[in-house]
C-alpha positions in Angstrom: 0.0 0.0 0.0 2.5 2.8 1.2 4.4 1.6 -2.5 1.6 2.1 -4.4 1.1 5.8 -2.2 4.2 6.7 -3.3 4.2 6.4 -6.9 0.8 7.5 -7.6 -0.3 10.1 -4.7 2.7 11.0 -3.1 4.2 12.9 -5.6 1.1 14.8 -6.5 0.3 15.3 -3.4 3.8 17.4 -3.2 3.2 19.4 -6.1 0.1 20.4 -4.8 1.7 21.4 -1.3 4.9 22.6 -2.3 3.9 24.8 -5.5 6.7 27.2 -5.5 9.5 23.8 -6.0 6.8 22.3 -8.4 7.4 26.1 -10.6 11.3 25.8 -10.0 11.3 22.1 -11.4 8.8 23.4 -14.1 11.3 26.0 -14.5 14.2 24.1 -14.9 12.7 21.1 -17.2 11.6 23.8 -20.1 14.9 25.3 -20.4 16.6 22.0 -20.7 13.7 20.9 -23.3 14.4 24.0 -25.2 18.2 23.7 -25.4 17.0 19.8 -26.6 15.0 21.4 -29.2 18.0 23.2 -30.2 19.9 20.7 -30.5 17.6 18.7 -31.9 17.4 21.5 -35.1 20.3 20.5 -36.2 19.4 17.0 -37.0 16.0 17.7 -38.4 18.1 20.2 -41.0 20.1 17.8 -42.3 17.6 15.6 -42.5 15.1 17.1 -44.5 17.7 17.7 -46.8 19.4 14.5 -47.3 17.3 11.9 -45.7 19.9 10.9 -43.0 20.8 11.4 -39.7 23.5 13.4 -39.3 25.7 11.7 -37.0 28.1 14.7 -36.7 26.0 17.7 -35.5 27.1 16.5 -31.7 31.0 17.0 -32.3 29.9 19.8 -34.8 28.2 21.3 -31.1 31.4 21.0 -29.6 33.7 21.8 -32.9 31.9 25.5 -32.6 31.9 26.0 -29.2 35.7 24.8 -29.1 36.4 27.1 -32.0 35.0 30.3 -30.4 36.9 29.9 -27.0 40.0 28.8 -28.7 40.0 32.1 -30.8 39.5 34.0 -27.7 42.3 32.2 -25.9 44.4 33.4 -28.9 43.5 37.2 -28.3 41.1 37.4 -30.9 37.7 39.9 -29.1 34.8 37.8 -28.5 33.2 39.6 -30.6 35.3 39.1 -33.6 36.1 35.9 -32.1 32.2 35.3 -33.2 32.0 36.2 -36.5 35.0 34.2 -37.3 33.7 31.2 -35.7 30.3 31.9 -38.1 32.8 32.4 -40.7 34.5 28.4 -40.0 31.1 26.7 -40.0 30.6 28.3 -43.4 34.0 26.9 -44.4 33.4 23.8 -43.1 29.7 23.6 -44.8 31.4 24.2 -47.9 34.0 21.8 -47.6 31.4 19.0 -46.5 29.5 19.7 -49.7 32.2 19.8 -52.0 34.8 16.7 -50.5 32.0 14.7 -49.3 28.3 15.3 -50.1 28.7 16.1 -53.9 30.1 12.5 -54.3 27.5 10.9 -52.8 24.2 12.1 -54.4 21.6 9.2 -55.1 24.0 7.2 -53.0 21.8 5.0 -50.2 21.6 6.6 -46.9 23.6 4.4 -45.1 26.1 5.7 -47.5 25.2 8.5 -46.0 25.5 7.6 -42.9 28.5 6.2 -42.5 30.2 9.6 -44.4 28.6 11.1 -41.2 30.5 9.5 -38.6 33.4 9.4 -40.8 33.5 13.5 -40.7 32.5 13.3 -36.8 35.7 11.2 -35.9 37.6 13.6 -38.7 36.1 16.6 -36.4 37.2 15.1 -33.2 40.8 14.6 -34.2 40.9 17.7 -36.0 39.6 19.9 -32.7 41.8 17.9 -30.4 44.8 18.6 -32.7 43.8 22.1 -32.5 42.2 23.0 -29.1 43.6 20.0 -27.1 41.2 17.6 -24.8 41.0 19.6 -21.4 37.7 21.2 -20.3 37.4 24.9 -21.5 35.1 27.7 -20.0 32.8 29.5 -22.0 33.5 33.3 -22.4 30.1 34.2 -21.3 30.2 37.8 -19.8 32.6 38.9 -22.9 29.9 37.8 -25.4 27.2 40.0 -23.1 25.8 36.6 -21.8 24.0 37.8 -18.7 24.6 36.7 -15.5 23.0 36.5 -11.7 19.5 35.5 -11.3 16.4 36.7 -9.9 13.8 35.6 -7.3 10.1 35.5 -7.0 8.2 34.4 -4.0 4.9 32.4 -5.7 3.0 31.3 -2.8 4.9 32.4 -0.1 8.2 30.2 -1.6 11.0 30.7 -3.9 11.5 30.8 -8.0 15.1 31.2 -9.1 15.7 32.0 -12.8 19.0 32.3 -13.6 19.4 34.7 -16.2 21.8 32.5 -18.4 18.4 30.3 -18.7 16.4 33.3 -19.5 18.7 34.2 -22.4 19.0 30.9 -23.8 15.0 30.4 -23.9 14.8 33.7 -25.8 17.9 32.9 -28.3 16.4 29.3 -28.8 12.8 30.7 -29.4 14.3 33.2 -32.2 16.3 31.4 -34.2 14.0 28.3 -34.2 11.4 30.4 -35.4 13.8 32.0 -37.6 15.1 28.9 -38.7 11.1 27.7 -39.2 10.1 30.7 -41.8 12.7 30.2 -44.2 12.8 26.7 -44.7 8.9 26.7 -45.0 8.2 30.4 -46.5 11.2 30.7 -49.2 11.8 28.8 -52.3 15.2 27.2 -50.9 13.2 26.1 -48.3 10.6 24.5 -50.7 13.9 23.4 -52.6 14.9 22.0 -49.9 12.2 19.9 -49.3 12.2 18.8 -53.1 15.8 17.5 -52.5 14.6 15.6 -49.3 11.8 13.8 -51.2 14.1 12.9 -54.5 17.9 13.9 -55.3 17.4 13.5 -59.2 13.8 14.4 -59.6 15.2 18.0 -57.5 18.0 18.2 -60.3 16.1 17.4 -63.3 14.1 20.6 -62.5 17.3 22.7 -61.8 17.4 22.8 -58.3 21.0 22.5 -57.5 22.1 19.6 -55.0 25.3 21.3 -54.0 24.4 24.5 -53.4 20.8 23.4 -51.5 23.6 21.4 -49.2 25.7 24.0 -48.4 23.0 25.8 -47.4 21.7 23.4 -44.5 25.3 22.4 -43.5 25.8 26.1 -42.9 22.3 26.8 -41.2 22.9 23.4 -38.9 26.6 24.8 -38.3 24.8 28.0 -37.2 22.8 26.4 -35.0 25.8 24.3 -33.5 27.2 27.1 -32.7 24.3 28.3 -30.8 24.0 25.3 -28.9 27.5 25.0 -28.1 27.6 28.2 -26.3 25.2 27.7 -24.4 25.4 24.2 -23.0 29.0 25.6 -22.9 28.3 28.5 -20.7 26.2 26.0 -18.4 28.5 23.0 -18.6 31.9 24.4 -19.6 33.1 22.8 -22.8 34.5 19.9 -23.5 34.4 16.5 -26.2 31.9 15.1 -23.7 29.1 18.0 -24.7 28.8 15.6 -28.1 27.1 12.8 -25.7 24.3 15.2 -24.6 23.5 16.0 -28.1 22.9 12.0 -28.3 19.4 13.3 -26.7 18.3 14.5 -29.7 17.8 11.0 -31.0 14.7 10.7 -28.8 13.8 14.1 -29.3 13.2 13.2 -33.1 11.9 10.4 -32.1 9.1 11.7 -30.4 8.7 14.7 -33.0 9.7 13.1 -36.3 12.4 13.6 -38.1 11.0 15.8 -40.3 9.4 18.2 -38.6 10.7 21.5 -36.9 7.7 22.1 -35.0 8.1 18.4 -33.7 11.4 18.8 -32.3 10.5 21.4 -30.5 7.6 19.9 -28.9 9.6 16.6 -28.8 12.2 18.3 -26.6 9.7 20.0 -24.3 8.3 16.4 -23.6 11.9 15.0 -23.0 12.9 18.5 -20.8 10.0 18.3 -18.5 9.7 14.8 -18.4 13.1 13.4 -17.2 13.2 16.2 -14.8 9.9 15.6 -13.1 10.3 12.1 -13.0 14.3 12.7 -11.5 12.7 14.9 -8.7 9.4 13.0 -7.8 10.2 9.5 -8.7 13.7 9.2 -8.6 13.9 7.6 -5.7 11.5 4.8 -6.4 13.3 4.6 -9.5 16.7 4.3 -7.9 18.0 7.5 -9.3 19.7 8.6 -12.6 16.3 9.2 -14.2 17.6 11.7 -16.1 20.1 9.6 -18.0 17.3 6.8 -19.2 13.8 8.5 -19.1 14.3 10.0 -22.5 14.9 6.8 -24.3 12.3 4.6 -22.7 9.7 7.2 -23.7 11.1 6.7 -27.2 11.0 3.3 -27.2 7.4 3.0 -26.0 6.7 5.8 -29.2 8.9 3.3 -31.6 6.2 0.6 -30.7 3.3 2.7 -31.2 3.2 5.7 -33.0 7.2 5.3 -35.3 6.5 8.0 -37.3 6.7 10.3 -34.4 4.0 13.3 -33.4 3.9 15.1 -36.6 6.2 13.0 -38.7 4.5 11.3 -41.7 3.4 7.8 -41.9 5.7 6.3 -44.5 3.0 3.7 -47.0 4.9 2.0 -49.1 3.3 -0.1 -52.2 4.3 -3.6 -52.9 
């Protein structure tokens, strides 16, 4: 009886008489779904334009991130230390498209694929080479990050919201939604989604592959970068940032591949989620919620609904 108390009244009972935590663990689980959402981007980018997951945006997360501090460790402004990090995804966009993408069109994806992790163990070697393996600090007062927090006293308790969580929600929102116009409001966004469906019918009509490529290696560099500072300025940066952006997998999963909307709402799920369950049932649990709940819920989504919350349902004729 008490275990039965425990997982189903207990814990409602303590959101109920302890609003202000429930609000602060609220708090908490949408700003990590939203930085999962960002992350998350990145893949559905690639995606719609190739038809593969991109095993490489997580080191390409960390690439970015190492990129920017490294400059600034150099002397270079943050500032200018920015823009030349932008500038380095672009390279590196370009250089994907034309050593590696453009000699794989109407390849099969596990083609694909495997090209991915190719360029993510090229990416690793390469930044260690470069940036060496220690943990770095993000420079996140010099690039007008805020700092502090502040308090609110709902019901007689205590909300903290740290700033740096404030800013990341806001940059998150913007350039998802950003990122959401073009692709579905320009033509290289309709282009894009003509590549996604069929590399040769999209280049019998004069929609060019390469370019079309470059485009959404750039914008999913763009977004790296993004998320890279600021896991970074929450976590410090280091190789091991590339495992968080493992949760993405999930994320899609729940979403669909496909869709931008989806990975947003996918990541909300995933953010609240594991960190309700860590707080209220983590105990029953035995702890280290946060490290499984994700893919469980995607596994019980692969068995019932594949295709995700707003991905399509794939019919094939035989």
């Amino acid at each position: 009886m008490d275990l039965l108390y425990n997982i189903f009244v207990g814990p409602f009972v303590e959101m109920v008489t302890i609003p202000d935590f429930f609000m602060q663990v609220l708090w908490e689980g949408f700003v990590t779904g939203t930085l999962y959402s960002l992350i998350a981007l990145g893949f559905v980018l690639i995606f719609k334009a190739s038809g593969v997951f991109n095993f490489a945006q997580g080191i390409m997360v960390v690439f970015a991130a190492l990129t920017l501090v490294g400059l600034y460790a150099a002397g270079v402004p943050a500032f200018i230390a920015l823009i030349l990090t932008i500038a380095v995804m672009g390279v590196l966009a370009f250089t994907v498209e034309r050593l590696v993408l453009r000699h794989l069109v109407n390849q099969p994806d596990i083609i694909l694929f495997m090209a991915t992790i190719g360029l993510s163990y090229f990416l690793i070697g390469f930044g260690e080479f470069f940036f060496g393996g220690e943990t770095k600090s993000m420079i996140t007062e010099e690039l007008g990050l805020p700092t502090g927090s502040t308090v609110f006293e709902p019901f007689g308790g205590l909300l903290i919201l740290q700033h740096l969580d404030i800013a990341a929600v806001l940059i998150a929102g913007a350039l998802v939604a950003g990122l959401a116009f073009f692709f579905s409001k320009t033509r290289i966004g309709r282009a894009l989604r003509a590549v996604a469906d069929d590399h040769q019918a999209a280049l019998s009509v004069g929609i060019s592959l390469n370019q079309i490529w470059a485009i959404v290696w750039f914008a999913a560099g763009i977004v790296a970068l993004a998320t890279g500072i600021m896991w970074g300025a929450k976590s410090d940066v280091s190789f091991a940032l590339q495992i968080i952006a493992l949760k993405a997998l999930p994320v899609l999963i729940l979403g669909g591949f496909t869709s931008i909307p989806g990975a947003i709402v996918g990541g909300l799920i995933v953010g609240f989620g594991e960190k309700l369950f860590e707080v209220y049932w983590g105990g029953l649990l035995g702890g280290g919620v946060e490290g499984w709940f994700a893919y469980v819920l995607a596994l019980v989504f692969l068995m019932f609904r594949p295709q995700g919350l707003f991905g399509e349902k794939i019919i094939e004729r035989v």
